[in-house]
C-alpha positions as CSV (number, residue, x, y, z in Angstrom):
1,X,15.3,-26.8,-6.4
2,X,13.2,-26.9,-2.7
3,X,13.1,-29.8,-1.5
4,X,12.5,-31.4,2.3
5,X,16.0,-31.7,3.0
6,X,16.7,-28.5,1.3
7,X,14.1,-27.5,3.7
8,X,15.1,-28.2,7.0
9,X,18.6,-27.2,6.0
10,X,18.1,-24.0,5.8
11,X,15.5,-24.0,8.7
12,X,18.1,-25.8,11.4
13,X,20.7,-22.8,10.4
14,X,18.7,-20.2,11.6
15,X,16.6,-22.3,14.3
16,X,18.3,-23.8,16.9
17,X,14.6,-25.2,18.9
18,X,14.3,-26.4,15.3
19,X,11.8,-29.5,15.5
20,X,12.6,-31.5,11.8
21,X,10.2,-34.7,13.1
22,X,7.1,-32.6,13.3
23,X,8.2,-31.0,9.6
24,X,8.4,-34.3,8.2
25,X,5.5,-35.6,9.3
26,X,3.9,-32.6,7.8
27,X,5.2,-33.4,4.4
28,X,4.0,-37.3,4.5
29,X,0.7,-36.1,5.9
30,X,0.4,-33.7,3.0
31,X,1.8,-35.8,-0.6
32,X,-0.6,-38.8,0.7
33,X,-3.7,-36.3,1.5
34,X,-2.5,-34.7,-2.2
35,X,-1.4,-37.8,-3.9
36,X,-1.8,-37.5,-7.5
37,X,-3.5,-33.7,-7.2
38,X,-1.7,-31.3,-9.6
39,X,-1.7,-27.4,-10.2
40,X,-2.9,-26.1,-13.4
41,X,0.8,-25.5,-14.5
42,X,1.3,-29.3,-14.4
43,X,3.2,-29.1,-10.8
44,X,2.1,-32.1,-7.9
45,X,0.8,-29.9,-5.1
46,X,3.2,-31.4,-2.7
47,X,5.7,-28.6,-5.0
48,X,3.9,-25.9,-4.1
49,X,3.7,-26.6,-0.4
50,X,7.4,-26.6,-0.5
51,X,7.4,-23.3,-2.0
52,X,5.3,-22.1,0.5
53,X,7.1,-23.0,3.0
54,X,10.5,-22.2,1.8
55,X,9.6,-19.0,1.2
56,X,8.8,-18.6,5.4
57,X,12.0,-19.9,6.0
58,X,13.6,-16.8,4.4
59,X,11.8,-15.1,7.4
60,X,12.9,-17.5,10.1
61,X,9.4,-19.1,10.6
62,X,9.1,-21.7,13.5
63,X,8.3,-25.4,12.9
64,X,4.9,-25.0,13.9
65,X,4.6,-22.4,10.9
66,X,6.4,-24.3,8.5
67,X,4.6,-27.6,9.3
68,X,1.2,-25.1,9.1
69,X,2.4,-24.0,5.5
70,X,2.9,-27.8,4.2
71,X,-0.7,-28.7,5.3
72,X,-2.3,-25.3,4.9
73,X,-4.6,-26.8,1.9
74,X,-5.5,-30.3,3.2
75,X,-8.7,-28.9,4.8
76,X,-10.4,-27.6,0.9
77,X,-8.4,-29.4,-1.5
78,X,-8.4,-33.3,0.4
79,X,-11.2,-35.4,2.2
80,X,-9.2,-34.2,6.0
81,X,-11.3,-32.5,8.5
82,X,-10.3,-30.1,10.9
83,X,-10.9,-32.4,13.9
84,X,-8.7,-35.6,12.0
85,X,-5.9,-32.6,11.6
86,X,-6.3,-31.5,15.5
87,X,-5.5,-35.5,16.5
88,X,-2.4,-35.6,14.3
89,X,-0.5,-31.9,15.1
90,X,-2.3,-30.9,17.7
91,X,-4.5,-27.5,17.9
92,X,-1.9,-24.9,17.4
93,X,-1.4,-26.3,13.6
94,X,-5.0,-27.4,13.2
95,X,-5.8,-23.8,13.9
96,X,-3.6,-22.1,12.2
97,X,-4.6,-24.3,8.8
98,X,-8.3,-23.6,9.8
99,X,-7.8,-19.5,10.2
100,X,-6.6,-20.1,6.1
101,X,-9.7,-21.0,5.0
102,X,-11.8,-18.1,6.9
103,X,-9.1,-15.5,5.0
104,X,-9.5,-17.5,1.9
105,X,-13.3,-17.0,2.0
106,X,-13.3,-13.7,3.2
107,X,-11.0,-12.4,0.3
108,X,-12.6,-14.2,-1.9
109,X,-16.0,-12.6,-1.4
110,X,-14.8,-9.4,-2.0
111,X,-14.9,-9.7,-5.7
112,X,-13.0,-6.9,-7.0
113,X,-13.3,-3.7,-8.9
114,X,-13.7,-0.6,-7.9
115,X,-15.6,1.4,-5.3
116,X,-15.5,-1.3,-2.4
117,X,-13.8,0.1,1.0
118,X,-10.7,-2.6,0.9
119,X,-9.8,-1.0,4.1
120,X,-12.9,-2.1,5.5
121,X,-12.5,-5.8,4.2
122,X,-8.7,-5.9,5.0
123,X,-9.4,-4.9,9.0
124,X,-12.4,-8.0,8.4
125,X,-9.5,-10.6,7.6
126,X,-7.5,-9.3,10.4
127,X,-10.4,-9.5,12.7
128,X,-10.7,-13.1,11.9
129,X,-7.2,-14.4,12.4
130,X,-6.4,-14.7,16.3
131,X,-2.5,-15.4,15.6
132,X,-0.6,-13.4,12.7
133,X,0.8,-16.6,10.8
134,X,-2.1,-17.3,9.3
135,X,-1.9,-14.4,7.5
136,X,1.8,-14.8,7.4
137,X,1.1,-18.3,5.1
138,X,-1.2,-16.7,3.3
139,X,1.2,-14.2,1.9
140,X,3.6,-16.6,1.0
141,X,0.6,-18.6,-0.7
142,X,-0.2,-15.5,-2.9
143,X,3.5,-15.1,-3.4
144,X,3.8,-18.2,-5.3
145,X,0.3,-18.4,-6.5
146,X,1.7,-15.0,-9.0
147,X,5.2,-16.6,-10.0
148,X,3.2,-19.5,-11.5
149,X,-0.2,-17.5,-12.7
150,X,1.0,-17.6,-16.2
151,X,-1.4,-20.5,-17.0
152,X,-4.3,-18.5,-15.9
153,X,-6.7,-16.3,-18.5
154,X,-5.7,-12.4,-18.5
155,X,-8.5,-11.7,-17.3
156,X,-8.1,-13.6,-13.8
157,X,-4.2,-12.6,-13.7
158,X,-5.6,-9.3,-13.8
159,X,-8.0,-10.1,-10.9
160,X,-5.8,-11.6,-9.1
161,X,-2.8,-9.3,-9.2
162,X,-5.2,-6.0,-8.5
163,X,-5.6,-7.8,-4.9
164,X,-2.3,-7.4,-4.4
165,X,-2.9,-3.7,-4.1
166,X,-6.3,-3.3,-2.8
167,X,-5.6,-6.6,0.5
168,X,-2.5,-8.1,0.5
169,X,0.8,-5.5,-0.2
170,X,-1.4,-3.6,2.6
171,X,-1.7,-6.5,4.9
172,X,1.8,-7.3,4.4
173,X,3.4,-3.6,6.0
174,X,1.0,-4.0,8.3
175,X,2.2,-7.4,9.4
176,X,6.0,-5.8,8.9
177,X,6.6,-8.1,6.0
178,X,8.5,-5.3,3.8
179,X,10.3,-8.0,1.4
180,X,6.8,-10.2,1.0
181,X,5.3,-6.6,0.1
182,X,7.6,-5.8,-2.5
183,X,7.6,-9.5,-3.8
184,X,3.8,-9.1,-4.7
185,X,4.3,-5.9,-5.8
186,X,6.6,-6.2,-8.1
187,X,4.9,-9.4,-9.7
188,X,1.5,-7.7,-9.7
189,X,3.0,-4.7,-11.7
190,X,4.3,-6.9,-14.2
191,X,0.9,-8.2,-14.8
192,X,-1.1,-5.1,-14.9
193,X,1.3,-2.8,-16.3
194,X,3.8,-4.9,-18.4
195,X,5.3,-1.5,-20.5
196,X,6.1,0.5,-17.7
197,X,7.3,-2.4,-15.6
198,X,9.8,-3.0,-18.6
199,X,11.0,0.6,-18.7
200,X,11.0,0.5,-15.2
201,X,13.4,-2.5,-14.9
202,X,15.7,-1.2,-17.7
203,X,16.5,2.0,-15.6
204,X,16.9,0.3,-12.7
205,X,19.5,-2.1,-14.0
206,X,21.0,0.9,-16.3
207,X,21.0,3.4,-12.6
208,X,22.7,0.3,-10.6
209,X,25.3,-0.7,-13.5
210,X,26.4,3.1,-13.0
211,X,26.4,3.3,-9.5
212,X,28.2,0.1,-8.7
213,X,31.4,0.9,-8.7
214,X,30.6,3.9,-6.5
215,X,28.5,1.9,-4.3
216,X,31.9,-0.4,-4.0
217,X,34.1,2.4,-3.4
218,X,31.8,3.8,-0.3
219,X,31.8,0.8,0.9
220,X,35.8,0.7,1.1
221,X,36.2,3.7,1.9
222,X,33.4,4.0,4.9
223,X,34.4,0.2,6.0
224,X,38.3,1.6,6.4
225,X,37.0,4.4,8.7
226,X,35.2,2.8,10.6
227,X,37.7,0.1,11.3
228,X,40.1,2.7,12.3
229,X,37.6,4.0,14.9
230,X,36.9,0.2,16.1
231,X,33.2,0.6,15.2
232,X,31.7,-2.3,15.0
233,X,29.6,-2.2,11.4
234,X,28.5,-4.9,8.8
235,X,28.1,-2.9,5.4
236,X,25.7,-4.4,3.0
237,X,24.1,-3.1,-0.7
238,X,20.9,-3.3,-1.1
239,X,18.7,-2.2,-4.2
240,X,15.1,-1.0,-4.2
241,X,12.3,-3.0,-6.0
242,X,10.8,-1.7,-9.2
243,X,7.1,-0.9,-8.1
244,X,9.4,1.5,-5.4
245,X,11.1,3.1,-7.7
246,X,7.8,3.3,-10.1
247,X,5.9,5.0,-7.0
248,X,8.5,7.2,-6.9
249,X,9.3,8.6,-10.3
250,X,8.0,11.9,-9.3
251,X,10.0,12.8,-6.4
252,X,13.0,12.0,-8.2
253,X,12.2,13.9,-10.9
254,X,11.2,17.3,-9.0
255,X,13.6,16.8,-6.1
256,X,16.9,15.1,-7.5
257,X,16.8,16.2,-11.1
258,X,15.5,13.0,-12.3
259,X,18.6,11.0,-10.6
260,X,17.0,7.9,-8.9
261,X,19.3,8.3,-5.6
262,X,18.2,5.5,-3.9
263,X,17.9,3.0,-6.4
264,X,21.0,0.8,-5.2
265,X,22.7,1.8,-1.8
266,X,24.2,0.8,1.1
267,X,22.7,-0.1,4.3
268,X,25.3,0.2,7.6
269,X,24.4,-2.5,10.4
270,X,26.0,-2.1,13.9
271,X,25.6,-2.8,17.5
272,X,24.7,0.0,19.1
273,X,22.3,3.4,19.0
274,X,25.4,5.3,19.9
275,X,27.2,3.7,17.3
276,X,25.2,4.6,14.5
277,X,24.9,8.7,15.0
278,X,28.9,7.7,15.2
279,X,28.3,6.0,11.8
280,X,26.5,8.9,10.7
281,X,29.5,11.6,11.5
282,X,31.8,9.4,9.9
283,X,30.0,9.3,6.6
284,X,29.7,13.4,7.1
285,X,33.0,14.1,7.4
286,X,33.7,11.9,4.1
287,X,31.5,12.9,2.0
288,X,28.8,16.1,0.9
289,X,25.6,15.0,2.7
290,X,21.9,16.7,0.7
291,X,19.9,17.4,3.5
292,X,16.9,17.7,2.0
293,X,16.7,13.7,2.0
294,X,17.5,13.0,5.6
295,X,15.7,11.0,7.8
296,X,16.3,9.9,11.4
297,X,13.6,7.4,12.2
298,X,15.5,6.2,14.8
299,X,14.8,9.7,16.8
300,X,11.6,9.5,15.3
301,X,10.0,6.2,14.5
302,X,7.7,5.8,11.6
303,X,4.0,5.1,12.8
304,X,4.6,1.3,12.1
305,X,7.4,1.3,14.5
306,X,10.2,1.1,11.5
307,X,14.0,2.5,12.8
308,X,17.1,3.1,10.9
309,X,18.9,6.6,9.8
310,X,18.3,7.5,5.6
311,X,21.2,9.9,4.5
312,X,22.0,10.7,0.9
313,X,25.1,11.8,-0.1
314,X,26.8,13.3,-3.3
315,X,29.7,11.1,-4.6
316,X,31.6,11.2,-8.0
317,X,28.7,13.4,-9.3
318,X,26.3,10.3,-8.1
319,X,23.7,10.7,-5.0
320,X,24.3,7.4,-2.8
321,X,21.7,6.6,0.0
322,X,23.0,5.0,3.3
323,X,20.6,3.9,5.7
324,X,22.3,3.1,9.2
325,X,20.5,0.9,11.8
326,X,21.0,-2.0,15.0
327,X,20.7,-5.3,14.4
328,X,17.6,-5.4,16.2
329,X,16.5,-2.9,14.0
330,X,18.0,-4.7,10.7
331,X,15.7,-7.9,11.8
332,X,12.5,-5.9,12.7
333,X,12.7,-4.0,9.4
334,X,13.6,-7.9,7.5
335,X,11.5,-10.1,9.0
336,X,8.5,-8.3,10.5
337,X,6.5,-10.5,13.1
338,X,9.1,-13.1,13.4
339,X,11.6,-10.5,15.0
340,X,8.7,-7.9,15.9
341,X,5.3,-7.2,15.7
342,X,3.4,-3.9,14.7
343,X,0.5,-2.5,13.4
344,X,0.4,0.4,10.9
345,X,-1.6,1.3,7.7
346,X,-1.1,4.2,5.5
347,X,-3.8,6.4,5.4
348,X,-5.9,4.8,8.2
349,X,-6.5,8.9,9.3
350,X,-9.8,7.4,10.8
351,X,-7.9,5.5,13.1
352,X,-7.5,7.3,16.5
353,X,-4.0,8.1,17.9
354,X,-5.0,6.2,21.0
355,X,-6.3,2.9,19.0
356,X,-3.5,2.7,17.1
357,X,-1.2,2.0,20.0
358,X,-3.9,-0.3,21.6
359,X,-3.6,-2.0,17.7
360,X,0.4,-2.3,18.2
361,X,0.0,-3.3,21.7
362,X,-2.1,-6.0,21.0
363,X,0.7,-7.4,18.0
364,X,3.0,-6.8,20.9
365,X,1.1,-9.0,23.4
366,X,0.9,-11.6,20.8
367,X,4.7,-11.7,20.7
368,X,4.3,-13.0,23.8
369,X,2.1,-15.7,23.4
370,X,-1.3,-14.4,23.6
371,X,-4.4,-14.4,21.6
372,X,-4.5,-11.6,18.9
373,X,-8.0,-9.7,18.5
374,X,-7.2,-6.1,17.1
375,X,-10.7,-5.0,16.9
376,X,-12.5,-6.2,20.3
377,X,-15.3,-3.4,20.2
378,X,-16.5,-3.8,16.5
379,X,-17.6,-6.5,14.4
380,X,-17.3,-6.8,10.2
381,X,-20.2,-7.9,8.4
382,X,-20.4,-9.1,4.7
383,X,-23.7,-7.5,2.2
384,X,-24.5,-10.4,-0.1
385,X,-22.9,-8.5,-2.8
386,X,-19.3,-8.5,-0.8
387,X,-19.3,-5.1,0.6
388,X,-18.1,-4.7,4.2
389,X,-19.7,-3.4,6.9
390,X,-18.2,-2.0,10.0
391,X,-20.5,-2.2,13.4
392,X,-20.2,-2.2,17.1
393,X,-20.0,-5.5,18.6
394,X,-23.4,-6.8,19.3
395,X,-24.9,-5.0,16.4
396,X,-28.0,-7.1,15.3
397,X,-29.7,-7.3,11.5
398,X,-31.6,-4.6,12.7
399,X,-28.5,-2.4,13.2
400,X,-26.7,-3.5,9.8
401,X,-29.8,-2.7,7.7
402,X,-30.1,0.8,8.3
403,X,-26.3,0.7,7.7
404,X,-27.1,-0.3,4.3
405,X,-30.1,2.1,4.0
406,X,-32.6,3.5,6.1
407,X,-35.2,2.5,4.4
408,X,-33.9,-0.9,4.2
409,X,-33.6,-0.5,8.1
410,X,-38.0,1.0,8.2
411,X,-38.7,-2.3,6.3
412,X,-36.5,-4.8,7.9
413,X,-39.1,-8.5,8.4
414,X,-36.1,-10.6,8.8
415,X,-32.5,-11.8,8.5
416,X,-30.8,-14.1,7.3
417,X,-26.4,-15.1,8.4
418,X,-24.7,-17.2,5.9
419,X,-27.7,-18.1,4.4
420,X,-29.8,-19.7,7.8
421,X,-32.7,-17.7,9.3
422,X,-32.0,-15.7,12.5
423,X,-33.6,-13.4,15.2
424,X,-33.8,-9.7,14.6
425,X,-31.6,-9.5,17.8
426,X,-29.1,-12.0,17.4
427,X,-25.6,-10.6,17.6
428,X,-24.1,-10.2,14.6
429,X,-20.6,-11.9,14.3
430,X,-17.5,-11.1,11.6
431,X,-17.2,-12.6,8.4
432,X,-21.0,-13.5,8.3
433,X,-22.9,-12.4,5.3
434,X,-26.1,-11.0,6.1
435,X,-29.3,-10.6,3.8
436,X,-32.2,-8.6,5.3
437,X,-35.8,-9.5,3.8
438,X,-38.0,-6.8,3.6
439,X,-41.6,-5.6,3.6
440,X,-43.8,-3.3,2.4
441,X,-45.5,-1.2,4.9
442,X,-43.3,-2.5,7.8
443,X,-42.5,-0.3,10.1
444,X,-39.8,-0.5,13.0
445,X,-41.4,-1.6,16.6
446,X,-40.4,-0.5,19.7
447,X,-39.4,-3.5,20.9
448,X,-35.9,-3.0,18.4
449,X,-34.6,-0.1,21.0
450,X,-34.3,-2.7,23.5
451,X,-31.5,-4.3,21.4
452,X,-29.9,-2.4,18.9
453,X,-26.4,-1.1,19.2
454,X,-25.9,1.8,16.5
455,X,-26.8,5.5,16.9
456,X,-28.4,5.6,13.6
457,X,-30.7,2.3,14.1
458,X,-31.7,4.0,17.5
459,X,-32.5,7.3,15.8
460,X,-34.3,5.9,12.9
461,X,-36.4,3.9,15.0
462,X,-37.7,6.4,17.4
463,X,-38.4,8.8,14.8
464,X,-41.0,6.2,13.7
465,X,-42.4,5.2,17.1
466,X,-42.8,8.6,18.0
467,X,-44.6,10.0,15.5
């Protein structure tokens, strides 16, 4: 059972510029601003808040984040303003509280459903957070806002749980936050596909109760060697979540005869680069390595920056994955932005070579106590029916409605942001939600290649003007 003291236990082991006063002023803050509020499972709010932040301290938050996480809902669900929050924590907290209601909003216009470019709305939420725990609390929101979904309809655990793929298990390994991503996935495949998920789960359990007592003798045997050598290694198990193995089903069955060989294994943690190819030989001369499944992303880093050695291995007829790794590398891999920050997302082929490292540059700068903005040359606009819209920054309504369609673009008469009238050539900024009005017979005037930004808009226009 979480509780405060529970809490700050486990914060104070791992933090040693722990700061327990400002925690617990956080907690009072929050069960007084949520006195008497419950969640629809019958829980006081003050018990989710906990949660929350709990589950942050498994990934060695600061106080400033785990005080952020206990107060992240006072702003919506309690009479406190952002500026009454500022006077009490300070800036840092009221802003990082603040930056959870623009994600909120922005993932909640999305809707859901096919055919909506998620990349497009997922690059919009990160281009409205200026310091990664925002979206680091957010996860662990979602996290806990699945374990107790139960008392929603099907239809909104449905909802709900297809976010998980389309925002926030991509947002997650972007952020580095492999255990968070496998959390959410796992939960969300339970809801939408509760058969496999079960069959699933029974061959995991069934593969690891077979391999466990090979798993136990590797260990032995490889922990022996090494001690002999005077290699330094901590040797751990570790066992891959369902939705992994699910995703993966394939491969094992075309490429290991169906043997899930990675399932349960052993990960290898020592002190040194050197020490690990050392590691490596070691395991080599022991046992019968498959090289078709080696990796050496230490050699070769995966585009997200990820490090450690993968070798499989054929023991007592079973295939036993080892991955060997540094510490530094163990606690990059663990606990993403709190030990290391990088940017990465599968299948972003659109994504220059070049931008991406400006992308993981900028996470890295932020490491170091600066400002995040990942995408300072473009801005992300909302349609009014929750479509995202990618545009350079200073695009104006004129350049975002011949985004949406030229003719919308020939017909613009006027825009509206968030609902309030504006100036054909105000400068557009992300997260609005823009609704053009239109006119028949309008046509574009000259006077709109003096301020828009776009190619298209520029093109459209002087086709027009021009005759």
């Amino acid at each position: 059972m979480v509780n405060l003291d529970t809490l700050l236990q486990k914060h104070q082991e791992y933090d040693q510029g722990a700061d327990p006063d400002l925690i617990r002023r956080a907690y009072a803050f929050a069960e007084v601003a949520h006195l008497g509020q419950k969640r629809l499972n019958g829980d006081d709010e003050i018990t989710h808040l906990l949660k929350v932040a709990d589950y942050l301290a498994d990934y060695r938050a600061d106080s400033m984040t785990l005080a952020a996480a206990l107060l992240h809902d006072v702003l919506e669900e309690s009479d406190i303003d952002r500026r009454t929050l500022g006077k009490e924590f300070g800036e840092e907290i009221a802003a990082l509280v603040d930056g959870l209601t623009v994600v909120r909003a922005a993932s909640g216009r999305s809707g859901a459903g096919k055919g909506r470019n998620w990349e497009n709305l997922r690059h919009l939420i990160l281009a409205s957070i200026h310091d990664p725990r925002v979206m680091v609390i957010r996860l662990a929101d979602k996290i806990h806002n699945l374990r107790t979904s139960a008392v929603l309809t099907e239809e909104e655990r449905r909802i709900s749980a297809q976010k998980v793929f389309d925002i926030w298990a991509p947002l997650a390994a972007i952020l580095g936050l492999y255990r968070f991503k496998s959390e959410m996935e796992d939960l969300a495949f339970e809801i939408l596909n509760p058969q496999d998920f079960k069959k699933i789960k029974s061959a995991v359990q069934l593969e690891s109760g077979k391999m466990g007592q090979v798993i136990d003798s590797v260990s032995k045997k490889l922990s022996a060697e090494l001690n002999s050598q005077k290699i330094p290694a901590e040797i751990v198990s570790r066992t891959k979540h369902f939705f992994g193995v699910y995703r993966k089903m394939a491969r094992y069955e075309s490429h290991a005869g169906g043997k899930m060989f990675d399932v349960l294994g052993l990960r290898v943690i020592s002190d040194s680069v050197e020490n690990c190819y050392r590691i490596l030989d070691s395991a080599r001369k022991i046992w019968k390595e498959i090289p078709d499944f080696f990796d050496d992303y230490i050699a070769h880093p995966k585009p997200n920056g990820y490090q450690s050695i993968h070798a499989v291995f054929e023991v007592g007829g079973q295939m036993i994955e080892i991955q060997i790794r540094t510490k530094q590398m163990h606690e990059e891999a663990e606990y993403g932005l709190a030990a290391h920050s990088v940017y990465k997302e599968k299948g972003d082929r659109h994504i220059a070579a070049t931008e991406r490292i400006r992308l993981v540059e900028s996470l890295l700068d932020w490491g170091k106590g600066q400002e995040l903005d990942l995408f300072p040359d473009n801005v992300f606009i909302f349609t009014p029916k929750g479509d995202v819209k990618v545009l350079p920054k200073g695009a104006t309504p004129v350049d975002f409605a011949f985004a949406v369609h030229t003719q919308i673009g020939r017909q613009c008469a006027g825009a509206k942001a968030n609902g309030k009238i504006i100036s054909l050539d105000y400068p557009l900024k992300t997260g609005e939600v823009i609704e053009i009005m239109t006119a028949k017979g309008r046509k574009p005037s000259v006077d709109w290649l003096r301020f828009v930004k776009t190619d298209h808009a520029r093109s459209e226009i002087e086709k027009v003007v021009r005759g």
